[in-house]
N, C-alpha and C positions, 0 to 999 in steps of 0.2 A: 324445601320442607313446608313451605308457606301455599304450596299449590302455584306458586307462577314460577314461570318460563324463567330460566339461569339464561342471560347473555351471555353469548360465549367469550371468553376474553380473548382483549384485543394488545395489540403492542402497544404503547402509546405514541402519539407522533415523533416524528423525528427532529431532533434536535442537532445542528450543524454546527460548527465549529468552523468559517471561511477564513482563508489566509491566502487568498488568490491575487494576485497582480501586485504583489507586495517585494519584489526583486526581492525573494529568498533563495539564496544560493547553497545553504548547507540546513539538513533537517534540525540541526539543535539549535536553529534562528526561531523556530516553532514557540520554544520556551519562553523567549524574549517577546517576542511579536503580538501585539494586541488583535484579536479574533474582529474581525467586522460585528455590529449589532445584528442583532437578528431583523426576520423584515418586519417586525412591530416597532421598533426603536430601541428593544430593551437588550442589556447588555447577555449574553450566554452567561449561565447559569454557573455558581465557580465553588468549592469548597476552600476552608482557607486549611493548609498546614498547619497543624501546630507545634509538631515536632521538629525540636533543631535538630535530629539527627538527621533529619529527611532534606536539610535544605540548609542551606549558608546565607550570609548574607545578603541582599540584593545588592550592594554596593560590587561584589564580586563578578555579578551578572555584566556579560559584553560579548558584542558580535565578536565569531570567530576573528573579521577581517579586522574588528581594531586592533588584535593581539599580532596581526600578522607581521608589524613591522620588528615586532619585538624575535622572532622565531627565526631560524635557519631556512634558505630558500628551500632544503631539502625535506624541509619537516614541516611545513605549513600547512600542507594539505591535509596531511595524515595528522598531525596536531588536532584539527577543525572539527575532526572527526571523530577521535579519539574519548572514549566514555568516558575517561575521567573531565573531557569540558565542560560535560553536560550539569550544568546547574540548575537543581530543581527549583522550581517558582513556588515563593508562597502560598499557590493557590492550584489547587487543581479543575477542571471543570467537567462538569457532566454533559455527557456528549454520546451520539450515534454514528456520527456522520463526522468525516472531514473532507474537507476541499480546498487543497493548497497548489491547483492551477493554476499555467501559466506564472512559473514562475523561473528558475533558473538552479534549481536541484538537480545535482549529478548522481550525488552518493546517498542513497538507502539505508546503508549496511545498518546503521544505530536507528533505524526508523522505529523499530519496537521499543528499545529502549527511549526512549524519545518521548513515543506514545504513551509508554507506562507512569511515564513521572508527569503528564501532558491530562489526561484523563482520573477521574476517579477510580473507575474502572475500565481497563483497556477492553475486557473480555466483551463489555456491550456495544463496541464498535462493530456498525455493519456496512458502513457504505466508508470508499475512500478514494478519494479522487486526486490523483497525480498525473493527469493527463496535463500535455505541453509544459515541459519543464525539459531538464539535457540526460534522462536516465540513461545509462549504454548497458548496466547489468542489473538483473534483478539475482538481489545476493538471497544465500540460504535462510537467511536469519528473517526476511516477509515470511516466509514460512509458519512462524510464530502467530502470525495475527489471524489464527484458524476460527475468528469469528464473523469475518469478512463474509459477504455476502455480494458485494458490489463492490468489483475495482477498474478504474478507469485508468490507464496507463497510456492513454494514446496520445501520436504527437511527439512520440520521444525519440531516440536512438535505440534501443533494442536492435542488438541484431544477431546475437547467439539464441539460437532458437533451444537448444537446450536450457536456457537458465530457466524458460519455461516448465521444466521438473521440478526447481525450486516452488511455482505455485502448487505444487500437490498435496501437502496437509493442509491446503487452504477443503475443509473438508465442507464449508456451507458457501462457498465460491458457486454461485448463478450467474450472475452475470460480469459481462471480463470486455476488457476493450485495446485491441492493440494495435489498427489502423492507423495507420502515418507513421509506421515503423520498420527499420530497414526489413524487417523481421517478417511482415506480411507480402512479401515477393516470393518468398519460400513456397517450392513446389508443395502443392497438396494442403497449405498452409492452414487452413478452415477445419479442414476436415481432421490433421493432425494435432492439431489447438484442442479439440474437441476429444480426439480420440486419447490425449493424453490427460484429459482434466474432466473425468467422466459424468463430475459435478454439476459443467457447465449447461443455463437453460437458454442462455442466449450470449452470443459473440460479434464484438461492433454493432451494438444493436437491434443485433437483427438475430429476433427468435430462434431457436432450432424444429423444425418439422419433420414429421415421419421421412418424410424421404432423406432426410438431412442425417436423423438418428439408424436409416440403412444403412447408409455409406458410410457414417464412421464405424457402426459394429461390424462391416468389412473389411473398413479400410485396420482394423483393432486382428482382427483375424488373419492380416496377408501377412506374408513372410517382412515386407517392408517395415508395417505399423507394429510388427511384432520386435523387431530390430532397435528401431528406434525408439520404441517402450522401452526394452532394456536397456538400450545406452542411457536413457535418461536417468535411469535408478541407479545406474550403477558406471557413472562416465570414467573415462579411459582419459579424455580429452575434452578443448572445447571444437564445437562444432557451431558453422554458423546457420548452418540450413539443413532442410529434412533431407535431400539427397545420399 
């Protein structure tokens, strides 16, 4: 109105949330675990809960594994993991970004639930980094985190290449990382990664180019790509390769 030029708006920077190198073995150690400073010194930004209905005491709050001795050998696992452990923190924090590499996570499954009591808002989460840690399945429920824009899974165990349809409501998924996984041996692997997640702008860091984006809208058109499209929407079984 005033005759000068509107800046066009920008995101604002990204704000991390690091839990890397911290031997975390189960995601609802997230809750507990203090985030690294940022690289200024100053601590991630945090809101405090005020509502007790949102959260119990901290005196409650304990690693899966202290509880373990207390649990049946048979239930321990499934215990650690189970939503009712997950005790929300006094505090939630504002955040874009996580990165809780390199560490010793198997199980996913509660990773959104996790995230939601973990963040102010889950939905502004765009980058998320699980690369090198023990993942074997990406369960239905990542699906949920369809704000994702950057996920780094590499370095894992993956090796059902169908769980790979579980990333498909990830609907702002650019870029994706699955190199050092049993999972990237898979005949066609690149091109099927691609052709099933039509999102993606770049795979194991490396861009996609016109020629890249032929051969998957072929490889999406052959009787193969067209097979194992559907298997994936609609599985019968697990499969561990695109063959």
């Amino acid at each position: 109105r005033d005759g000068r030029a509107q800046s066009p708006s920008k995101r604002p920077p990204s704000t991390s949330l690091d839990y890397f190198f911290k031997e975390i073995s189960a995601v609802g150690e997230l809750l507990i675990e203090q985030p690294e400073a940022l690289h200024d010194g100053r601590k991630p930004r945090r809101v405090i809960v005020n509502s007790a209905s949102e959260r119990r005491p901290s005196a409650e709050v304990s690693r899966p594994e202290s509880r373990a001795k207390e649990l049946p050998p048979s239930g321990r696992d499934a215990e650690a993991e189970a939503a009712d452990e997950l005790v929300p923190p006094p505090h939630r924090y504002v955040a874009d970004s996580i990165r809780a590499n390199n560490n010793a996570i198997a199980n996913i499954e509660q990773l959104p639930k996790v995230l939601s009591l973990l963040l102010v808002d889950v939905r502004q989460l765009r980058a998320l980094d699980l690369s090198f840690n023990a993942i074997a399945r990406l369960p239905a429920s990542i699906g949920q985190l369809d704000s994702i824009e950057t996920l780094r899974l590499h370095g894992n165990k993956l090796e059902v290449f169908d769980d790979i349809a579980h990333l498909s409501p990830l609907c702002s998924l650019h870029r994706l990382s699955l190199n050092g996984n049993p999972i990237d041996k898979a005949p066609d692997y690149r091109i099927a990664v691609c052709g099933c997640l039509p999102t993606l702008k770049s795979l194991d860091s490396i861009a996609l180019i016109p020629v890249d984006l032929d051969r998957i809208s072929n490889w999406r058109s052959s009787a193969k790509g067209k097979r194992l499209i559907k298997m994936m929407r609609h599985p019968t079984g697990e499969q561990g390769n695109t063959g």
